[in-house]
PASEBA-1860 file (N, C-alpha, C; in nm, 3 decimals):
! residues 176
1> XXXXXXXX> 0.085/-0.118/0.000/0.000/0.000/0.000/0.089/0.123/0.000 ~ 0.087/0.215/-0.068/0.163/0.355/-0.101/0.109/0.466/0.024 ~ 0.259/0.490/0.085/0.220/0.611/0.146/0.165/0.747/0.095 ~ 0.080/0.829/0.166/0.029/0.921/0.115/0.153/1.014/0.072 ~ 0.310/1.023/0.106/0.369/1.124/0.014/0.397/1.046/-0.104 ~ 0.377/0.921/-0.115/0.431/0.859/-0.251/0.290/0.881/-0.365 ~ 0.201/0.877/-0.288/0.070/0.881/-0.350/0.070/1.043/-0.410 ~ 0.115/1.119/-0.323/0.145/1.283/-0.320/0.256/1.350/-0.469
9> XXXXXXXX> 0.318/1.211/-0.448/0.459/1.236/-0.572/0.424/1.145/-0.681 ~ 0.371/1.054/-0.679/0.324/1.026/-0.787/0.235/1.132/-0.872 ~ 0.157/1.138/-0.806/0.013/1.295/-0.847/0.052/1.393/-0.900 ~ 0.127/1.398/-0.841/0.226/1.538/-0.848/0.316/1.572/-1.034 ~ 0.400/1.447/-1.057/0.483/1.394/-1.119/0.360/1.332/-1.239 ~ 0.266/1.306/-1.205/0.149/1.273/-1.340/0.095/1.379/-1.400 ~ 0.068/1.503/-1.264/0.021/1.605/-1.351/0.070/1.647/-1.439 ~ 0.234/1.680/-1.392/0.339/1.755/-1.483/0.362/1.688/-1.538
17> XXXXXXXX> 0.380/1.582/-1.611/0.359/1.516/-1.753/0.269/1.531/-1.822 ~ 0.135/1.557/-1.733/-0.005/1.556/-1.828/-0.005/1.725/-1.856 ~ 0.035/1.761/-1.781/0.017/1.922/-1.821/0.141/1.966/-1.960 ~ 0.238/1.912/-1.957/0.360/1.929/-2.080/0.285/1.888/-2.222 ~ 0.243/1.751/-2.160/0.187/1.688/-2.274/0.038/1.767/-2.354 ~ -0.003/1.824/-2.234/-0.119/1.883/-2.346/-0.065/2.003/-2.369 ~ 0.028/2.069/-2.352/0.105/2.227/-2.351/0.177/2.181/-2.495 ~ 0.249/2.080/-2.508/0.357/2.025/-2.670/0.162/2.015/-2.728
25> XXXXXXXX> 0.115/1.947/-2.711/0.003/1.913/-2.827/-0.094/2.012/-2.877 ~ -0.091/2.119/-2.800/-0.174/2.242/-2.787/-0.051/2.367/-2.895 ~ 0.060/2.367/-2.863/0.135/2.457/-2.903/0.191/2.386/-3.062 ~ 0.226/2.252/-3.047/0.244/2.254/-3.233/0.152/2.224/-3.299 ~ 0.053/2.213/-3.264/-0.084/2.168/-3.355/-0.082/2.050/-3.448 ~ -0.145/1.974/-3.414/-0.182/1.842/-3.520/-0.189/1.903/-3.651 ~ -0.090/1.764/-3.705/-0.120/1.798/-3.897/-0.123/1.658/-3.935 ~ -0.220/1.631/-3.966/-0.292/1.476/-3.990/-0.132/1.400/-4.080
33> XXXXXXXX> -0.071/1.289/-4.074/-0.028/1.230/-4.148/-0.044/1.196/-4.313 ~ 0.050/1.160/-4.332/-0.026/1.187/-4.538/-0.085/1.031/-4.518 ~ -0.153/1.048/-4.603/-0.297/0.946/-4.572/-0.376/0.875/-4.509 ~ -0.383/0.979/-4.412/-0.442/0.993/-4.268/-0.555/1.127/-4.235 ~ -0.638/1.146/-4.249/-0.751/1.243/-4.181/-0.694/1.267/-4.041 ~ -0.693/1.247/-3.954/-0.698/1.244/-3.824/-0.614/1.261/-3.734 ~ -0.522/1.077/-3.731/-0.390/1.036/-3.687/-0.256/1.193/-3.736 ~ -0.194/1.181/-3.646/-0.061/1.294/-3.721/0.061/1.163/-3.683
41> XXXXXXXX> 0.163/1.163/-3.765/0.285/1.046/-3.761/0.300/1.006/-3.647 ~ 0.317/1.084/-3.522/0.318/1.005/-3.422/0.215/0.939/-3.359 ~ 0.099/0.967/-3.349/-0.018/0.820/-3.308/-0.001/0.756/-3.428 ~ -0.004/0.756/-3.540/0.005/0.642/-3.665/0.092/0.559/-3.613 ~ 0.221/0.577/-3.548/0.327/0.427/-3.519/0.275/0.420/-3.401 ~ 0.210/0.495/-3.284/0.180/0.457/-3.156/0.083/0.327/-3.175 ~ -0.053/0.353/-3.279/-0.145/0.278/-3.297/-0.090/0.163/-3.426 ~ 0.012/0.185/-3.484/0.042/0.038/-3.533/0.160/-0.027/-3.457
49> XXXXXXXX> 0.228/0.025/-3.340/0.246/-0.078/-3.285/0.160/-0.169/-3.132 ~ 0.028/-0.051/-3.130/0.005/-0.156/-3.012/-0.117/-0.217/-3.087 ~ -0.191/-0.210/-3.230/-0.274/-0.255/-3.290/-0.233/-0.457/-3.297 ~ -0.137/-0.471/-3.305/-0.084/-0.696/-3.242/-0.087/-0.654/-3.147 ~ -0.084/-0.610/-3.032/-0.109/-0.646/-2.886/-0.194/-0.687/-2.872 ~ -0.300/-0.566/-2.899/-0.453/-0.578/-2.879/-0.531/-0.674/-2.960 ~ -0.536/-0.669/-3.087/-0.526/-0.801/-3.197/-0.468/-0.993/-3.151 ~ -0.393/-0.975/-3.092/-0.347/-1.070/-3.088/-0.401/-1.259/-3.069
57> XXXXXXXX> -0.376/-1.297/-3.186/-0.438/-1.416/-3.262/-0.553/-1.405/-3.322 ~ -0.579/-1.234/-3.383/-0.662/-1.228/-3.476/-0.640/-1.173/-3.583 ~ -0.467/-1.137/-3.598/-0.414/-1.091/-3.709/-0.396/-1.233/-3.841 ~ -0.362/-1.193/-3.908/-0.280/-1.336/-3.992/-0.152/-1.375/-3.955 ~ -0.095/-1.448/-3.957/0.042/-1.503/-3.952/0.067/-1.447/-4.041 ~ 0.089/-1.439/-4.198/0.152/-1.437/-4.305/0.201/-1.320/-4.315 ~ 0.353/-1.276/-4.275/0.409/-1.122/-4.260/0.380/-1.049/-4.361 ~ 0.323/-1.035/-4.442/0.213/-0.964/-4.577/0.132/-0.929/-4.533
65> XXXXXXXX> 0.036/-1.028/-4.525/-0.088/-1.015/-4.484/-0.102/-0.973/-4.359 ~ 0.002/-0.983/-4.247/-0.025/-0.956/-4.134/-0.010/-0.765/-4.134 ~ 0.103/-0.725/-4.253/0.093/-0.608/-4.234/0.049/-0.532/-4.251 ~ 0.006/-0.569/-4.374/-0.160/-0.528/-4.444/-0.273/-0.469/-4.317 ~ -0.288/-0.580/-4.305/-0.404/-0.646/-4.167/-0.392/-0.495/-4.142 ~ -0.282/-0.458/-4.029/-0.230/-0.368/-3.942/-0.254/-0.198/-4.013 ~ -0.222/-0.242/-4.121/-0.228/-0.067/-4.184/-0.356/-0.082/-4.220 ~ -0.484/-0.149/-4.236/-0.579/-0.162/-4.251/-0.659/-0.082/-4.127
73> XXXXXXXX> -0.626/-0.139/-3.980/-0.647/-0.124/-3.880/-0.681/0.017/-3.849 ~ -0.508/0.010/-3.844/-0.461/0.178/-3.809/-0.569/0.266/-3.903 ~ -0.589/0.242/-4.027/-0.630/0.329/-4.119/-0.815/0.362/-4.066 ~ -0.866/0.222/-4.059/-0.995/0.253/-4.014/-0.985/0.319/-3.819 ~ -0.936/0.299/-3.723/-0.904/0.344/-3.629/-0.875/0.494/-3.674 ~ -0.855/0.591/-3.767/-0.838/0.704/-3.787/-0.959/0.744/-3.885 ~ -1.020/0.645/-3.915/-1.149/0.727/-3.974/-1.255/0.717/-3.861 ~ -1.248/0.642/-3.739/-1.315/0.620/-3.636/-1.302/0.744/-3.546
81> XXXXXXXX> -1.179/0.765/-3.570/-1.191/0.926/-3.468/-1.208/1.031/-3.495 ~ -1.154/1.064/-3.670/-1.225/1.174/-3.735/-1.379/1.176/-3.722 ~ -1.487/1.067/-3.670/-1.612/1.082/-3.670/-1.667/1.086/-3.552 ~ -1.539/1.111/-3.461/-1.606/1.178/-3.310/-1.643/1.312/-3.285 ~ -1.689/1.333/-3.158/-1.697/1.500/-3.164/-1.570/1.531/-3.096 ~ -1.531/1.679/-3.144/-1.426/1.744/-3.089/-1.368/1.728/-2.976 ~ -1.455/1.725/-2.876/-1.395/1.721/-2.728/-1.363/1.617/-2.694 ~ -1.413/1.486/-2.773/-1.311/1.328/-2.753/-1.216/1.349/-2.819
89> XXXXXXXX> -1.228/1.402/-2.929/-1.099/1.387/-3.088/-0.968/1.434/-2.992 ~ -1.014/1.575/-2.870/-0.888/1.698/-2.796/-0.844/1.543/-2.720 ~ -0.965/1.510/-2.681/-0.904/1.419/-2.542/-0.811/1.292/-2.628 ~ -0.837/1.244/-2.700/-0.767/1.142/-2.767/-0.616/1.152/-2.811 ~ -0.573/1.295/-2.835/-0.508/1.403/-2.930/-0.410/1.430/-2.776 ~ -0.451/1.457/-2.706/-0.379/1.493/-2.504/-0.293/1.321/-2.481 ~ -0.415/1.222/-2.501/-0.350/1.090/-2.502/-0.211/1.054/-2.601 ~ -0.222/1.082/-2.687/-0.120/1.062/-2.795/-0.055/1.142/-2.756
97> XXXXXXXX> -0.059/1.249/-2.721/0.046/1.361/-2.718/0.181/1.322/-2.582 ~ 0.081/1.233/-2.474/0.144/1.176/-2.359/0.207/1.074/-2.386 ~ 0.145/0.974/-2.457/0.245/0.843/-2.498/0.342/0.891/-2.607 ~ 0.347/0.959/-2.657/0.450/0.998/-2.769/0.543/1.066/-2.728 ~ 0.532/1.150/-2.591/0.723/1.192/-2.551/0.759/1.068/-2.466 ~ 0.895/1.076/-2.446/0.965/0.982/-2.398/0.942/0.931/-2.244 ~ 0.932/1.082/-2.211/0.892/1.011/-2.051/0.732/0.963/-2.038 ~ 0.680/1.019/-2.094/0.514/1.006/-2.090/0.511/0.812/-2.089
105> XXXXXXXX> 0.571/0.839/-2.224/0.573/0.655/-2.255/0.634/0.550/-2.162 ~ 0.761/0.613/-2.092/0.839/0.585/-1.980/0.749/0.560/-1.848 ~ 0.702/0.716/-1.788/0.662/0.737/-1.642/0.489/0.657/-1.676 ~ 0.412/0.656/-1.754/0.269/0.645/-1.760/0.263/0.498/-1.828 ~ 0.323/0.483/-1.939/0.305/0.369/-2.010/0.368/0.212/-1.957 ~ 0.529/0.228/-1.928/0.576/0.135/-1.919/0.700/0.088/-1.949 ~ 0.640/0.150/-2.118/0.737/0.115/-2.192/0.849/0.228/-2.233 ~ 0.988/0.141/-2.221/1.075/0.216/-2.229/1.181/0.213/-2.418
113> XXXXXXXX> 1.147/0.137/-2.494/1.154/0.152/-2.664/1.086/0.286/-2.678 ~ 1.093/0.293/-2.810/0.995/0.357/-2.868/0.929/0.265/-2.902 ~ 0.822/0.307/-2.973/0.662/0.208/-2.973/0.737/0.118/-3.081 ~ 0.737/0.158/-3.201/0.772/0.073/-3.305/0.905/-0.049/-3.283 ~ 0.987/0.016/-3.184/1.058/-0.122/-3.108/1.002/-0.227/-2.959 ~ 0.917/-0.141/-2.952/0.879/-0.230/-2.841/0.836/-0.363/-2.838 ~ 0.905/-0.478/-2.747/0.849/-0.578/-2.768/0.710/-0.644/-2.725 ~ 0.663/-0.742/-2.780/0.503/-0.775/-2.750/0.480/-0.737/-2.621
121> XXXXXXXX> 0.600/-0.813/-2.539/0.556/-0.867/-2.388/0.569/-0.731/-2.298 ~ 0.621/-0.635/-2.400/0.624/-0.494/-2.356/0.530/-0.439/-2.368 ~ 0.439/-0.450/-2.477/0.320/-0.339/-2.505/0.163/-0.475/-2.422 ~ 0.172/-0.583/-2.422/0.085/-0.626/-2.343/0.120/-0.596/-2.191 ~ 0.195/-0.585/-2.143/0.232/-0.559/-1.966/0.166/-0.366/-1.965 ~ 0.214/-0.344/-2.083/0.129/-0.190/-2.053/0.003/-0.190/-2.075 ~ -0.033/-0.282/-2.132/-0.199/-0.253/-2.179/-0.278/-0.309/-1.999 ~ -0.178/-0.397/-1.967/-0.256/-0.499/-1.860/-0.254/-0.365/-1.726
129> XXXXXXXX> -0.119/-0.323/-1.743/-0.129/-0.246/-1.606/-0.268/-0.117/-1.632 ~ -0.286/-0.063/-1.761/-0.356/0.023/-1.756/-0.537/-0.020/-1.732 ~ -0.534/-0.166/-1.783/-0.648/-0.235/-1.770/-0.658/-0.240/-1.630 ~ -0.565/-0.280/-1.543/-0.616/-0.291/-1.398/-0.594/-0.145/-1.332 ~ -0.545/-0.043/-1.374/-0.498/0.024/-1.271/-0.615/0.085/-1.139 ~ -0.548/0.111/-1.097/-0.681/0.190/-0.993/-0.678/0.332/-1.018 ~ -0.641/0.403/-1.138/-0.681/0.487/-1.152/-0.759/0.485/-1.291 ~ -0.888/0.553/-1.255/-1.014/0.599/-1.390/-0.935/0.635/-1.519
137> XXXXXXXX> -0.853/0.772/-1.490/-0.827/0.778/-1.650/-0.690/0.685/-1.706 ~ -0.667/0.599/-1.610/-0.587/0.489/-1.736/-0.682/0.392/-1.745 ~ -0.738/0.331/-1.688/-0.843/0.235/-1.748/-0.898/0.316/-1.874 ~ -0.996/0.477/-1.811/-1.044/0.534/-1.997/-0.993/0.531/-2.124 ~ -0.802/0.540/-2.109/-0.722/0.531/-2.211/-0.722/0.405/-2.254 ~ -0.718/0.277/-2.175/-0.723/0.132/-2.189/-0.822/0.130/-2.305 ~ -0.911/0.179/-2.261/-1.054/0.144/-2.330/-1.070/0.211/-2.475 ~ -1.066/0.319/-2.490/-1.030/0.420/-2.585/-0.962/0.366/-2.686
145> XXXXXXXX> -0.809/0.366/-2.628/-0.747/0.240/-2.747/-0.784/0.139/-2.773 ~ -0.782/0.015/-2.713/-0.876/-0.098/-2.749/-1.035/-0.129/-2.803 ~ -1.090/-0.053/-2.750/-1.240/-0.028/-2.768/-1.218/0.003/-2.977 ~ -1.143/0.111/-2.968/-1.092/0.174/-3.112/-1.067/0.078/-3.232 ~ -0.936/0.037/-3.160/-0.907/-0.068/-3.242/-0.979/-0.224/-3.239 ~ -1.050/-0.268/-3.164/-1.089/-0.371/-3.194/-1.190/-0.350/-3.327 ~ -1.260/-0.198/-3.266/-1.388/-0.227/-3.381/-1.369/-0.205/-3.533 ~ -1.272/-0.113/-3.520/-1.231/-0.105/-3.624/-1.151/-0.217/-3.743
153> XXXXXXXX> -1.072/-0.334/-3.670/-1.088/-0.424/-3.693/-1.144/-0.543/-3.732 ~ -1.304/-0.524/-3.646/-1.354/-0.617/-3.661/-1.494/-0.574/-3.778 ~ -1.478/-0.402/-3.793/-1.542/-0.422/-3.904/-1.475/-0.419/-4.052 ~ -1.404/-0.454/-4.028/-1.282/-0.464/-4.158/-1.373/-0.641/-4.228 ~ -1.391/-0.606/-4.315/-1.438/-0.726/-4.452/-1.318/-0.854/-4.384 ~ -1.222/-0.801/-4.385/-1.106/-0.925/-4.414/-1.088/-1.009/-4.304 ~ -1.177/-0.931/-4.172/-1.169/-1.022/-4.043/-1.238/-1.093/-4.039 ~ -1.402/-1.108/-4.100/-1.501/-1.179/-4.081/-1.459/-1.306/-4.125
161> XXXXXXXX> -1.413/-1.353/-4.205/-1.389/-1.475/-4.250/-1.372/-1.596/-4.108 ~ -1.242/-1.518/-4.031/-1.221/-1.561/-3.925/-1.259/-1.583/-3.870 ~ -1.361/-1.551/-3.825/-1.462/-1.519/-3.718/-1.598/-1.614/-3.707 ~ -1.603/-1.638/-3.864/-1.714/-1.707/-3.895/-1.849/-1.618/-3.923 ~ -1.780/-1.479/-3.925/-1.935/-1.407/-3.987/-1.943/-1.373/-4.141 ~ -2.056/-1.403/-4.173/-2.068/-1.416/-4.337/-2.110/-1.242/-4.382 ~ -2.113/-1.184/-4.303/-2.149/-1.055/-4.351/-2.272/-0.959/-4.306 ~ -2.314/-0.870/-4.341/-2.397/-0.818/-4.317/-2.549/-0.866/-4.412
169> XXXXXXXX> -2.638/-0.890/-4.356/-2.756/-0.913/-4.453/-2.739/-0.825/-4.549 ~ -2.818/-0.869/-4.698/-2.835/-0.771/-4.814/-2.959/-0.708/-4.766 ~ -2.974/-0.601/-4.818/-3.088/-0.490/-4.859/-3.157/-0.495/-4.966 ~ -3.117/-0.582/-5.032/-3.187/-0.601/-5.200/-3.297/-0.645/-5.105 ~ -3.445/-0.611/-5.212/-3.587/-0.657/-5.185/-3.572/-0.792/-5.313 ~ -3.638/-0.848/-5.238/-3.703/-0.989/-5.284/-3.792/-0.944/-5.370 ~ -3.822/-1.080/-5.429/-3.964/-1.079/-5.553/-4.061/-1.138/-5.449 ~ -4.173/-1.072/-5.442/-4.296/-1.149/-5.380/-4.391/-1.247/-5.354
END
C-alpha cells in the first residue's frame, strides 16, 4: 500500500507530464499524417504498434498479410476518430500527445523503446497495467485504445472470415 507522500509524488509527477503533454500538443498543432484524416505520424506508429497487442491471434500469420491487416487497422481506427466529436478527438489528441514523448511513454506507459521497437511482452504488460490500474483515466485510455481498435478491426471485410461471420444481410428486396 503507497504512502500518502508517494501517493502525493506520484500525483504530483502525473500532472506535470499531463500538463507538458497537453502544452507540446496544444502549441504545435496536429497535422494529420499523409494518408491519414486524423492520426498525425506520431499516433500512426503509436497505434500500429500496439494494434498486435490488442489483436493478438486475430491478425494473420503471413508477414504480408499480417501487415496489411495492421495498416488496414490503423487506417480505419483514424477514420473512427475523425467521426467523433471534438472534445473526444482533444481528449484522444492529449493521449497521444502523452504516450509519444519519452517520458510520458516511460513514467505512464511502461514502456521504455519507442513504440515501433517495443516488444510484444512490452506493449501487453502496458496494456494490462492500464487495464487494472486503480486509476479511472488509465483504465479510460485502456478502453479508448482498445475499444478503437478492436472495432475497427472487426469491421474490416477481411476479419469476418475468421470469425465465422458471413457478412452483413443484403438490402436487395425480394420478388414477392
Amino acid at each position: 500500500m503507497p504512502t500518502r507522500r508517494q501517493f502525493l509524488k506520484v500525483g504530483l509527477a502525473s500532472g506535470a507530464v499531463l500538463a507538458g503533454a497537453g502544452w507540446l500538443a496544444l502549441r504545435g498543432g496536429r497535422v494529420p499524417a499523409a494518408g491519414y484524416g486524423w492520426l498525425d505520424a506520431r499516433a500512426a506508429r503509436i497505434v500500429t504498434a500496439i494494434v498486435p497487442a490488442v489483436l493478438a491471434g486475430a491478425l494473420p500469420e503471413a508477414p504480408v498479410a499480417r501487415k496489411q491487416a495492421i495498416g488496414e487497422a490503423t487506417a480505419a481506427f483514424d477514420r473512427a476518430i475523425s467521426g467523433l466529436s471534438p472534445a473526444v478527438q482533444e481528449e484522444i489528441a492529449q493521449l497521444f500527445s502523452l504516450l509519444g514523448l519519452a517520458a510520458g511513454r516511460f513514467i505512464v506507459a511502461g514502456v521504455r523503446s519507442e513504440w515501433h521497437e517495443a516488444t510484444p511482452e512490452e506493449l501487453h504488460a502496458f496494456l494490462r497495467r492500464w487495464r487494472e490500474s486503480r486509476f479511472g483515466l488509465l483504465r479510460a485510455g485502456y478502453q479508448a485504445l482498445t475499444q478503437l481498435i478492436q472495432a475497427a478491426w472487426y469491421g474490416n471485410p477481411a476479419s469476418w472470415e475468421r470469425i465465422g461471420y458471413p457478412g452483413p444481410p443484403s438490402l436487395e428486396s425480394r420478388p414477392a
